[in-house]
C-alpha positions as a printed NumPy array, in Angstrom:
array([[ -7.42 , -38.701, -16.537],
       [ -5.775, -39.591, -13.426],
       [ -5.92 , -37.241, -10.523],
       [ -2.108, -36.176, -10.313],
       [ -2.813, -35.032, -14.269],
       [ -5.919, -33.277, -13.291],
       [ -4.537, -31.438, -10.444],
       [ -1.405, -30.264, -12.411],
       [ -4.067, -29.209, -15.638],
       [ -5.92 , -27.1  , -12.836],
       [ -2.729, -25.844, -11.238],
       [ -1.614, -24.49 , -14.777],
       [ -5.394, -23.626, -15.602],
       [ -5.751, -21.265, -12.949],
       [ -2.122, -19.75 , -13.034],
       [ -2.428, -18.387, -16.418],
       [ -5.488, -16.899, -15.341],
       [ -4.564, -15.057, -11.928],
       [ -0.539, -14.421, -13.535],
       [ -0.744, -11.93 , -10.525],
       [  2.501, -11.125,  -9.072],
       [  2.422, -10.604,  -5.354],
       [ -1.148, -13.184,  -4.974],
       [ -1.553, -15.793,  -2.503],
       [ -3.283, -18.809,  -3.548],
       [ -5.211, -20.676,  -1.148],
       [ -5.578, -24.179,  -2.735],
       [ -8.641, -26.786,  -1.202],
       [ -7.567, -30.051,  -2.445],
       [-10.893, -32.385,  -3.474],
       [-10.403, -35.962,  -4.622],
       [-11.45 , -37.095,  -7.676],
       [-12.779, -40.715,  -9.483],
       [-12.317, -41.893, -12.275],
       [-15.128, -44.067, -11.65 ],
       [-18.479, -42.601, -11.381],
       [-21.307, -40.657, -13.443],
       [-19.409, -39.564, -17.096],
       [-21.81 , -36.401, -16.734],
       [-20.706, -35.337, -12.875],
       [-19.335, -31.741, -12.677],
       [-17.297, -31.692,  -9.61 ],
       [-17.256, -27.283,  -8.595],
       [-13.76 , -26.376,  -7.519],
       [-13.306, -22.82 ,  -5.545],
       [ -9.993, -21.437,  -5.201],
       [ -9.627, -18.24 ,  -2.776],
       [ -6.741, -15.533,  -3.761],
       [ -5.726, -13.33 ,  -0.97 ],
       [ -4.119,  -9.896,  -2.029],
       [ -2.037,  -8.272,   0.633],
       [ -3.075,  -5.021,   1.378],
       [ -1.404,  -2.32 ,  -0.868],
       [  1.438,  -0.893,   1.2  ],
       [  0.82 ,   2.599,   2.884],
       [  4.772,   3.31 ,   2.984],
       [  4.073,   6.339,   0.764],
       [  1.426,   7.806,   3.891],
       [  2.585,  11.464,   4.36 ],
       [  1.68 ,  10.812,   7.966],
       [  5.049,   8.638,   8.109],
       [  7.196,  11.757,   6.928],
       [  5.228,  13.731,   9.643],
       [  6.402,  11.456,  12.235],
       [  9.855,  11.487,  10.733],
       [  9.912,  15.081,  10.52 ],
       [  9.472,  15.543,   7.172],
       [  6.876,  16.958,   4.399],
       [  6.289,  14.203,   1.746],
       [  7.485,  15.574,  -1.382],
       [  7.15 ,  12.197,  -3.67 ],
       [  7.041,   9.071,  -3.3  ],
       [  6.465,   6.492,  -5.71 ],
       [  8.406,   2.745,  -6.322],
       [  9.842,   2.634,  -3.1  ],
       [ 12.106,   6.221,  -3.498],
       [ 10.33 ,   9.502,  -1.661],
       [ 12.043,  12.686,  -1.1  ],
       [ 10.587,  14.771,   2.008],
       [ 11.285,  18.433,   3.096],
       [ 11.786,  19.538,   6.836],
       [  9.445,  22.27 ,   7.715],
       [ 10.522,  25.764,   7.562],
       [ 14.18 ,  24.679,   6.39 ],
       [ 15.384,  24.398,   3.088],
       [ 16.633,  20.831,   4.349],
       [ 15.719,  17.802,   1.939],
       [ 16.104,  14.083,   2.607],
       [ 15.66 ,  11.403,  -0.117],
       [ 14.812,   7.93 ,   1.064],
       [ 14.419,   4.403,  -0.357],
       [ 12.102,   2.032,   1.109],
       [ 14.356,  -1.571,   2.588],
       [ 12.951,  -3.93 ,   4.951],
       [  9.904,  -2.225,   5.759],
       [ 11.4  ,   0.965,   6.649],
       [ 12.288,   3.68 ,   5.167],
       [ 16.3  ,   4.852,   4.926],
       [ 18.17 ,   8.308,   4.251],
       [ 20.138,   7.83 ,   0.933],
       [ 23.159,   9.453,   2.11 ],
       [ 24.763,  11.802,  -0.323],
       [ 28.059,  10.664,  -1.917],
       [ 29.337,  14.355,  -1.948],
       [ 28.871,  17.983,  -1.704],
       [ 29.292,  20.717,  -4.393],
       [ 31.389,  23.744,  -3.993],
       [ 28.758,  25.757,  -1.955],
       [ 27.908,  23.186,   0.199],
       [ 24.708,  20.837,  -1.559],
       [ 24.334,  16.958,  -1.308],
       [ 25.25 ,  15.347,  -4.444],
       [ 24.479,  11.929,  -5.556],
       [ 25.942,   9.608,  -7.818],
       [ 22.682,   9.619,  -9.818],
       [ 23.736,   6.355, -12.088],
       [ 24.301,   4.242,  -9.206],
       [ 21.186,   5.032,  -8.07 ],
       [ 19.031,   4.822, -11.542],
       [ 20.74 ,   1.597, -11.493],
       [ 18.985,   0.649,  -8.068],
       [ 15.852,   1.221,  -9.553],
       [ 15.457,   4.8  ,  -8.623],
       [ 12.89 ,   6.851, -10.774],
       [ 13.494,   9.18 , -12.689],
       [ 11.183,  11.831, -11.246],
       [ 13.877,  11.608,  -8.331],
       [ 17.132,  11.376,  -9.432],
       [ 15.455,  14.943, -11.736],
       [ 15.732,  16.745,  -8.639],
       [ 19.09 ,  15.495,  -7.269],
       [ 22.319,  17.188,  -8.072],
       [ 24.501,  15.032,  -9.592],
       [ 28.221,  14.945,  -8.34 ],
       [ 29.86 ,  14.424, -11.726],
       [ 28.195,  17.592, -13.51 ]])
């Protein structure tokens, strides 16, 4: 087999097995012979690197935002100012989190949301639950 065709069998080989989104794949390229002992084994090593798991969801990051962490989970969190009543929903862009600013406000004054737009986003459900929705 030449060594383009073994590469690419070990390339697909060792996809299927890691099939983990999100991996890094440090490759070491070795040459190979076709020549040589029929019963060499040639060892090939391949490093994955996971990045760490993200810490957005660290209540300390509310804190210094001025908010409780209420939930957070797919890149959506809700937080609660201290002593207020105030809530904030946020989605998680770029590295940073951002207020979700309320498409409306019901007759006494509460943030609505256009809850399908955001389920559309990707929002869970667990949050858009606890949103007021501005068509009801």
């Amino acid at each position: 087999m030449s060594t383009p065709a073994r590469t690419a069998l070990l390339t697909t080989t060792f996809m299927s097995m890691v099939g983990a989104a999100g991996a890094i794949v440090v490759w070491m390229y070795l040459p190979f012979s076709d020549e040589g002992d029929a019963g060499s084994t040639t060892t090939v090593t391949a490093t994955i690197y996971r990045p760490p798991v993200p810490t957005h969801c660290d209540p300390e990051i509310f804190q210094e935002m001025g908010y409780t962490l209420l939930f957070c989970d797919s890149g959506w969190a809700s937080g609660g100012k201290p002593d207020s009543e105030e809530l904030q929903n946020f989605q998680w862009v770029d590295g940073q989190w951002l207020e979700i600013a309320p498409n409306g406000h019901t007759s006494n004054g509460s943030h609505c949301y256009d809850t399908s737009a955001l389920r559309l986003f990707g929002a869970p459900e667990e949050l858009l639950h606890n949103l007021i929705d501005c068509q009801v």
